[in-house]
N, C-alpha and C positions, 0 to 999 in steps of 0.2 A: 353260460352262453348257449349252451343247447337248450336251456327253455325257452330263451327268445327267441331262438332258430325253428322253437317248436311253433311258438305265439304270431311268430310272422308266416307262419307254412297255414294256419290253419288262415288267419288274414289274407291270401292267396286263393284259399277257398270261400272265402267273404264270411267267415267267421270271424268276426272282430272282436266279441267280451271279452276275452281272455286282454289281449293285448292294448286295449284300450283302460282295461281298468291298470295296469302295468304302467300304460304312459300318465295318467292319470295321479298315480302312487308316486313316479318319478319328477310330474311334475310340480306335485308340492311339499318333496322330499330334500332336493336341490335350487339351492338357492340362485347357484347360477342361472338355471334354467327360468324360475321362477323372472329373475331381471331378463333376461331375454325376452319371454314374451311381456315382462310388462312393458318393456321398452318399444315393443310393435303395438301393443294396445293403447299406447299414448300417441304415437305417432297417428297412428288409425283415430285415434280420440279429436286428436287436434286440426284435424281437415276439415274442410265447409266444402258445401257441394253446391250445386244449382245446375238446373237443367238448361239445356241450349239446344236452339231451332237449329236446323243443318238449313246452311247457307241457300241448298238448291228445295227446300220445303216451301210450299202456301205460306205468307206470313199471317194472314187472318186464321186459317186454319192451323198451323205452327203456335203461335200463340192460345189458343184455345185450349190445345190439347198439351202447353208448360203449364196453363192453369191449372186442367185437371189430373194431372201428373205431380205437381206441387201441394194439391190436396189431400192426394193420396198417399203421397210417403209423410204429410205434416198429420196425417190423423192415424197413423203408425204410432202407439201408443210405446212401444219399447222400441223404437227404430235407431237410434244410436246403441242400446245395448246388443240389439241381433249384429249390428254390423260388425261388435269386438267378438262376438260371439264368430262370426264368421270367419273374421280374421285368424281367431286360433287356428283352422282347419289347416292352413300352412306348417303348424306342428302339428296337429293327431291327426291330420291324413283327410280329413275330411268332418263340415259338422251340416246338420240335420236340422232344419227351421220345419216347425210344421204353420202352417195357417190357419189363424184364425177370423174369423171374418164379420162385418158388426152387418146389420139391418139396412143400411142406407149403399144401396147400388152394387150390392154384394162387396164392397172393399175391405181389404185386410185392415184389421184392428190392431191384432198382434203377430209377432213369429216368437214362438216361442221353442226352445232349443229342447232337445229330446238327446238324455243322454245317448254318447257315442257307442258305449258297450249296451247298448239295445237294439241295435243292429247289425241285420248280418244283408248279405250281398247275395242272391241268388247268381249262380253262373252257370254258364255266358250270358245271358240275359241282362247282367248287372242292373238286375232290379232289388231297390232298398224293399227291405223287409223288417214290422218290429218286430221284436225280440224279448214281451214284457218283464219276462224270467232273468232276463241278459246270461242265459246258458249259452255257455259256449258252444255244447253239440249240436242246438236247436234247429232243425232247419223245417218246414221252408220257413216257418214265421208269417205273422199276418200283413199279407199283402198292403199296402197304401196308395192311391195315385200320386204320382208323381207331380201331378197339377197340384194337388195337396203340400208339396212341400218345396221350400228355398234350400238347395244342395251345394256346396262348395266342395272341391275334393281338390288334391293339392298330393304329390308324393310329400309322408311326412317327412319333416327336420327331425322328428324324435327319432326314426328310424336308424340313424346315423349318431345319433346324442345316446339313445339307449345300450348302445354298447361301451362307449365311454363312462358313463353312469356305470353300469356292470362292472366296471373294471375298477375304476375309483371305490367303487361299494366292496368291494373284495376285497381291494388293499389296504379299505381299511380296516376290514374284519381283521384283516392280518398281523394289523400293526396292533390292533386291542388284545386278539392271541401273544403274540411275542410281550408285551409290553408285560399282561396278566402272567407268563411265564417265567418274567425275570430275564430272557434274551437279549434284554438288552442294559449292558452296563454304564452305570450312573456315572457320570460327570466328576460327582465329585466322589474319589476311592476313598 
């Protein structure tokens, strides 16, 4: 328990590697966890969206700019995967889309996700910084604008899972030591 106690103190200082690649390990270690988010990545999977004029807008002008707002998330070439992608941030705390942008009207092409243990948090500023090394002591790391990227942060669900996980993980190392020991007697004498 003290190294996660360690992993979330340094994550307080917006040192995330450490603890992000921990939720990372946890999350494709346990199966529970695993149905959990897939169950919010289906859910998130299975919605339709469409844009809507606010009732007090221009309708010539309202209309115009659902067109070109309709064009621009359809020529979003990964735009249903950045959204699962986003979606996770409600368990690791936060994910990182950076943009990329094609030739025609400067519009985003892609968001392409930038692992979570590559950044760390400059503070109080809370300015995202990469991290290419994903070294945990790195600071400050290379600045990015922030216009440069699509951010969701969310206090994580892992944070509260990762110590339940720690403790299932322990009990069951325990139960493999006793077992491997002989501590425990057979059923049938």
């Amino acid at each position: 328990i003290s190294r996660i106690v360690a992993m979330e103190d340094q994550a307080i200082r917006g040192q995330y590697a450490d603890l992000q690649w921990f939720y990372e390990f946890m999350h494709h270690a346990d199966v529970v966890i695993q149905g959990a988010l897939a169950r919010r990545l289906a859910a998130i999977e299975s919605l339709d969206w469409e844009i809507k004029i606010a009732e007090n807008a221009d309708p010539v002008l309202g209309a115009e700019q659902a067109v070109l707002l309709r064009y621009a998330y359809d020529h979003i070439k990964n735009f249903r995967e950045a959204t699962k992608e986003l979606a996770k941030s409600l368990f690791f705390g936060y994910t990182i889309l950076e943009k990329e942008f094609s030739g025609y009207a400067n519009l985003i092409s892609r968001l392409v996700p930038i692992p979570r243990w590559q950044w760390i948090q400059s503070r109080p500023r809370n300015d995202w910084r990469y991290n290419a090394r994903a070294d945990s002591t790195c600071l400050p790391g290379e600045y990015v604008p922030r216009s440069d990227l699509v951010i969701a942060e969310f206090t994580p669900l892992f944070k509260a899972i990762s110590r339940h996980f720690f403790s299932k993980t322990l009990a069951m190392a325990d139960w493999d030591t006793a077992l491997r020991a002989g501590d425990i007697l057979s059923v049938h004498m």
